[in-house]
N, C-alpha and C positions, 0 to 999 in steps of 0.2 A: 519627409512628411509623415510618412506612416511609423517612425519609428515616437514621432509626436503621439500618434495617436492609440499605438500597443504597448507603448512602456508603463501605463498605468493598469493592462490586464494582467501586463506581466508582475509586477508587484502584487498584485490581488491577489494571484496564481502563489506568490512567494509567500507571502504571506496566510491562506488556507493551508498550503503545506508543514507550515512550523508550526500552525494551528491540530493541521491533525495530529502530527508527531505529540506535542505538546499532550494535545486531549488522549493520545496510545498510550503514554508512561503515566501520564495522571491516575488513567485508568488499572494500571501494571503494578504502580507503585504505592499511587496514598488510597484507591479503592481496592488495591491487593487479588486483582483478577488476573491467573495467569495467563499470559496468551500461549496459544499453542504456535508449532511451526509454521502454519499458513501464516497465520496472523504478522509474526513477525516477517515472514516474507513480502506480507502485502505494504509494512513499511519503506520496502527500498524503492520504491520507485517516486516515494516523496522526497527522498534524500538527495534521488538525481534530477529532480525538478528543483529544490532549490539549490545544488549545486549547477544548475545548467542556465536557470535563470540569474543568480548571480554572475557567474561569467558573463552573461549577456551584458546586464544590467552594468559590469564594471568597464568591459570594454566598449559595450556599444556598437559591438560589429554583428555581424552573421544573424541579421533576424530571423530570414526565413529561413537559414536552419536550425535554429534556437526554435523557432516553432514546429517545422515539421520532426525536431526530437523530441520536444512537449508530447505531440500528437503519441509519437510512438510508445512512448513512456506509459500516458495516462491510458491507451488502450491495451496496450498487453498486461498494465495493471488491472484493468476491466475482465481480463479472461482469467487470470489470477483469481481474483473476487471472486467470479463466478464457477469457480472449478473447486473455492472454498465453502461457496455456497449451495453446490451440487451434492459436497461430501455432507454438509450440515443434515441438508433434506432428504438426505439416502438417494439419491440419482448415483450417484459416482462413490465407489467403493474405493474405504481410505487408504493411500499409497506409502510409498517409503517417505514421503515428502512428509509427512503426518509423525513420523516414526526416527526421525534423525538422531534422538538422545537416546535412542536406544543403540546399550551397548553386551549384547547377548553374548560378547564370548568371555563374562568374567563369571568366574566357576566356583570362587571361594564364597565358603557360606554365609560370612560377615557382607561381603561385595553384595550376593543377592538380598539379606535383610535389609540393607540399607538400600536398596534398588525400591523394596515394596513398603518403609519407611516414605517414599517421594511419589507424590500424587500427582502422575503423568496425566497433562493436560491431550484430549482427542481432540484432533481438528473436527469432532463432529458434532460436539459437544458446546452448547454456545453457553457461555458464562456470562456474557455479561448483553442485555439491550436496550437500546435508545428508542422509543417509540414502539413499544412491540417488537421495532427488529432487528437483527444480528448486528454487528460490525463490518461483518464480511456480505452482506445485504447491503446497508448503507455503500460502503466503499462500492459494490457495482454501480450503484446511481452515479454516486459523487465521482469519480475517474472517468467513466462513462460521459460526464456534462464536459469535464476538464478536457476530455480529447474530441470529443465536436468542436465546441470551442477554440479552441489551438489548430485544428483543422480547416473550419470555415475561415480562421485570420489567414491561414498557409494558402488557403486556395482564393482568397480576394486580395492577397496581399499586393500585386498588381494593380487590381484596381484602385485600392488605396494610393 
């Protein structure tokens, strides 16, 4: 009965996720905004939402761990977001995580002009916003709603 009743938020859930991917590259590709390292970090945890909901969705087995790995997903996405959104607003001083394409031990002169030829994207630096605010601002909301939600289904799922 309950698998009656969560296989339509599960779809919903599949479906925002290929949404946000979708609206990430849109934004990467035909509005030509680079993301920085956070940013593309903050895509994987939609990748395994809808590979985890697919699985679900194909077999139809394991609901309630299909939810309580939703739950896990969409919150540690949430501290993501906001560990992006700390470095944006100066709280959190930017890390190696920020800094990955950099590759400091090439010493030829050409290697370096062509290094400062390429306009390295800061994770502190917000390029692009929706409403006034960042991406990595919306994503704390939106991950944040996704795992309450995935949460309250994992802890009434019984009662259902």
């Amino acid at each position: 009965m309950s698998k009656i009743k969560n296989k339509p938020i599960f779809i919903l859930i599949l479906l925002f996720s290929v949404f946000a991917l979708i609206a990430a590259y849109f934004i990467q590709y035909v509005l030509k905004h680079q993301p920085c390292n956070l940013c593309l970090i903050e895509r994987i945890p939609y990748f395994f939402s809808i590979t985890v909901i697919s699985i679900y969705l194909f077999t139809e087995k394991f609901e309630k761990l299909t939810l309580i790995t939703l739950s896990l997903i969409f919150f540690s996405a949430t501290i993501v977001a906001f560990y992006h959104f700390g470095i944006e607003q100066g709280f959190i001083k930017e890390s190696l995580v920020c800094d990955l394409n950099n590759e400091s031990n090439k010493l030829s002169k050409e290697a370096l002009l062509n290094e400062l030829k390429v306009m390295p994207v800061s994770c502190k630096n917000v390029t692009f916003k929706i409403f006034g605010l960042s991406l990595a601002t919306l994503n704390i909301f939106i991950t944040l709603i996704l795992g309450v939600i995935t949460t309250k289904l994992f802890l009434t799922y019984e009662k259902n």
